[in-house]
N, C-alpha and C positions, 0 to 999 in steps of 0.2 A: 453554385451547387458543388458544394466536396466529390470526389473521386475515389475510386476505390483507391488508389494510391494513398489519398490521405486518409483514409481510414485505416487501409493497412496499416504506416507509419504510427496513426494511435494504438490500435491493438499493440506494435510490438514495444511502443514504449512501456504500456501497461504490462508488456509480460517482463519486460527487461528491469522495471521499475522492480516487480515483483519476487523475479528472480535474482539480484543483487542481495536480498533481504534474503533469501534463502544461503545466498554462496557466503555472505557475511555470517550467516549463522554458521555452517560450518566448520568457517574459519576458529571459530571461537568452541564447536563442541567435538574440534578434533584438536584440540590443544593448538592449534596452528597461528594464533594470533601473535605471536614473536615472530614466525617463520621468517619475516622478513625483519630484522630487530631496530631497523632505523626508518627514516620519512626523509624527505622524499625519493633518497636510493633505498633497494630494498638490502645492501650489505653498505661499508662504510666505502668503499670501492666501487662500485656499479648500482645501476640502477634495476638490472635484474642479477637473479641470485645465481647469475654464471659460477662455475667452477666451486656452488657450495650449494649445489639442488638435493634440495631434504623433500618426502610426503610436506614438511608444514613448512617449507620458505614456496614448493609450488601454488599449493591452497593459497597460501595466503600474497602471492604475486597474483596468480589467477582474479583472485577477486579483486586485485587493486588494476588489472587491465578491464576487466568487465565494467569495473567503473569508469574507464576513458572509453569502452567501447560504448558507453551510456552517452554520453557525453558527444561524443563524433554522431549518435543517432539524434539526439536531441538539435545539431546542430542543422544536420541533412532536413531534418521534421522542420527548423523552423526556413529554410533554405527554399523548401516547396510551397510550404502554405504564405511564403510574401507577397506570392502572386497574387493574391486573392485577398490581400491585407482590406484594401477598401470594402469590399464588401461583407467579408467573416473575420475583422480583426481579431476577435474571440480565441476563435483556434489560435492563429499568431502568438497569443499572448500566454494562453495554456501552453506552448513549446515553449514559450521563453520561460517561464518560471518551470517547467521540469527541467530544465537546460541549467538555470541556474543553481540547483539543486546540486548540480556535480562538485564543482569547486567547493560548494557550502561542504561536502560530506566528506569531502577528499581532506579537505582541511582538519574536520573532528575526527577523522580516521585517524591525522597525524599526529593529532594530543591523545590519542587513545595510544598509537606506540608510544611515545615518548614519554607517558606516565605508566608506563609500563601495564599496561591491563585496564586505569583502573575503574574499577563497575559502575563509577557515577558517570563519565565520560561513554563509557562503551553504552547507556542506558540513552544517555543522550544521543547520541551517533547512530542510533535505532530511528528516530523521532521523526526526523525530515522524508526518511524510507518512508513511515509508514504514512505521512501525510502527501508524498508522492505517489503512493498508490492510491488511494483516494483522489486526488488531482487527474492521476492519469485516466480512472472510469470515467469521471466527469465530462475530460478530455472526449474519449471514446462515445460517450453518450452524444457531445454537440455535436459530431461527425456525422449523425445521422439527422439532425434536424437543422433550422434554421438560424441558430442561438439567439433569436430574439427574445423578447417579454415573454416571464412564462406564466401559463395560468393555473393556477391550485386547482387541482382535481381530487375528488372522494371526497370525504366528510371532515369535518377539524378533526374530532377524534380517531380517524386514520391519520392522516397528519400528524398528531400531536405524539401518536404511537411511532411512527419514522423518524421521528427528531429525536425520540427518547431511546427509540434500538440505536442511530448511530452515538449520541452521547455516553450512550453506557458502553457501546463497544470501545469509543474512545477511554473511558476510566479502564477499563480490563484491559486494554493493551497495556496501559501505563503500570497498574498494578502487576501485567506477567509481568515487567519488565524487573519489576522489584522483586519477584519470586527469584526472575534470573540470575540478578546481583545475588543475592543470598543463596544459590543453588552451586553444586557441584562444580556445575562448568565453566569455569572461571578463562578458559580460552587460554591458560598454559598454567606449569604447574605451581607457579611460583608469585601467581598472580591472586591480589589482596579480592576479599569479596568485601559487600555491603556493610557487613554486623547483624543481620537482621536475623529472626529467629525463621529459618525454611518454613518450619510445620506453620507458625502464628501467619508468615507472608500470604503460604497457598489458602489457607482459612481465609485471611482478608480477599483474595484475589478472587475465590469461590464466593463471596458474599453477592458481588453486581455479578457472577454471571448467573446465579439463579434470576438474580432480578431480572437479567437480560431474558433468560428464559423467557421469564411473566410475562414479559410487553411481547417478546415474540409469539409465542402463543394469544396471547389479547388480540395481535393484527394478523395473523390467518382467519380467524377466528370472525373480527369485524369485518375484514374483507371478505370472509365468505357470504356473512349476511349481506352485506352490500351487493354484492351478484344477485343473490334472489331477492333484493327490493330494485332490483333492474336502475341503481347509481350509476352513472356513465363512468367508464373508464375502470369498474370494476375488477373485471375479468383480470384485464392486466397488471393491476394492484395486487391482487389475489397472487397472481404466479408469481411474481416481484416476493412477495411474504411469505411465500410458501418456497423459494429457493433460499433467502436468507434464513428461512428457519431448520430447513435440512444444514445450512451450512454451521449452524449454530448448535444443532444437537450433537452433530458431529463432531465439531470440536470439542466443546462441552466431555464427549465420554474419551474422546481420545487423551484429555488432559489428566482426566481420575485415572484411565490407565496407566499412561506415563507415568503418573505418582506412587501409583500402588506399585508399578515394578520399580522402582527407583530412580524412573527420570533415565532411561539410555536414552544415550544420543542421537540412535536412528529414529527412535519414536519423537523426541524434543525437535527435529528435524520436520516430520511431518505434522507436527503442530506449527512450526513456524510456517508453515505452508499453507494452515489452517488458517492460519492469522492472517495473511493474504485475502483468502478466500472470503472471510465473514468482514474484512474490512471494504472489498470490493461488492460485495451484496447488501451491505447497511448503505453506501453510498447510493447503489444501485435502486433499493429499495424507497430512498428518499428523493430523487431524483425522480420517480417514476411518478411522484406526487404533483412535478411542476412539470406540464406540458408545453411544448414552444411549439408554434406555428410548425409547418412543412418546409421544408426547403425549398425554395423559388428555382423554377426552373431556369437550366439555361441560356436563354435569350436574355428572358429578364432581368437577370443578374448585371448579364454586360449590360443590357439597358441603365441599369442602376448603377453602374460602376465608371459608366461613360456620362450621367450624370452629375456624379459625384464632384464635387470643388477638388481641386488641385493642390 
């Protein structure tokens, strides 16, 4: 049976996950993506930017220590849950793959200075983030159950509606990313963008999120009826769809405003925040689909664990 300890450990990996993806943004929409101009020193001299500290060589050392401080948590995360490896491998192996996630990023980090900016790399070095925030909810969700077999609950067309909020969020992330490449904020001043035409990107980018709209509204919608035809697990489906669709209006208008005022960087900021948010409520939302048994109390567990082959 997990501990609050290990629960904790998932929550802060999911915020640290989350928040990495914020300080990298940043990096990038205060011009600070040179601050540090080489890998893996951040001057040709030192490894911190001793005796040449700028606003963007700190921004941008900051976030490359955030990512070792990622990195030392993911380490401690999977440190405590070994003990328990035999009978919740599960968790185990969720720490190892966010764990692994750091060198993976640390690395695209360093082809992104070393090509000096450029937007196809920096587009990619996005990717791994945002599928580590998704891992880490997931993370966070088995903490509270048993991670066994899970059983499908609500109706296929609630289901069918979950798998198609997260796919489409997945195409919109991918699609901001290409607005991004083609936007202003090139993350310094000298740095190449995409090619792409802004106005035609945000029009393609706008296209799936109305769609995303539709199916989110379709699944508050059929979860509601589901409550009043008394479908088991209702209730909770409903609030599940009804928090990713708050999270999806919102971003949704915060995107049109950022655009209509020209995209500043404090508001680009708080939509990358956004994109956190509807990415951790699509997974949320689709997870709430597959129910896994209870957590085995603990006696039982060591009972279990004491049975276990060696």
């Amino acid at each position: 049976m997990t501990t609050r300890i290990d629960r904790s450990l998932a929550w802060l990996m999911l915020s640290a996950q989350s928040l990495i993806i914020l300080t990298g943004a940043l990096v990038r929409l205060t011009g600070s993506g040179l601050g540090c101009p080489t890998w893996p020193r951040c001057t040709d001299e030192s490894i911190i930017p001793y005796g040449e500290l700028t606003m963007h060589s700190a921004i941008e050392f900051g976030n490359r220590l955030l990512g070792v401080g990622l990195g030392v948590l993911g380490v401690i995360t999977i440190l405590v849950l070994l003990r328990r490896f035999r009978t919740r491998p599960d968790l185990v192996w969720f720490a190892v793959a966010l764990t692994a996630v750091v060198p993976v990023q640390a690395v695209l980090g360093g082809i992104t200075v070393l090509t000096g900016l450029n937007p196809w790399i920096v587009a990619l070095h996005f990717v791994p983030s945002a599928a580590a925030v998704v891992v880490s909810t997931l993370f966070v969700r088995r903490t509270y159950d048993s991670g066994r077999k899970p059983e499908a609950v609500g109706t296929p067309l609630m289901r069918g509606l979950a798998w198609a909020a997260l796919g489409l969020t997945a195409i919109v992330v991918v699609l901001g990313l290409l607005v991004t490449g083609a936007g202003p904020h090139a993350g310094d001043e000298m740095s190449a963008r995409n090619g792409f035409d802004t106005l035609l990107m945000a029009r393609l980018h706008a296209a799936p999120v109305w769609l995303l709209v539709a199916v989110t509204v379709g699944s508050a919608l059929v979860s509601h009826s589901a409550v009043r035809r008394g479908v088991p697990h209702a209730r909770r489906l409903r609030r599940a769809s009804l928090v990713f669709t708050a999270a999806v209006a919102a971003q949704g208008a915060l995107g049109y405003v950022q655009y209509f005022l020209g995209v500043p960087w404090m508001l680009v900021a708080v939509h990358i925040i956004g994109v956190c948010a509807v990415l951790i409520t699509a997974t949320w939302l689709l997870d709430a689909h597959y129910v896994r048994p209870p957590q085995t109390p603990v006696a039982q567990e060591r009972q279990a664990a004491a049975r276990a082959p060696a």
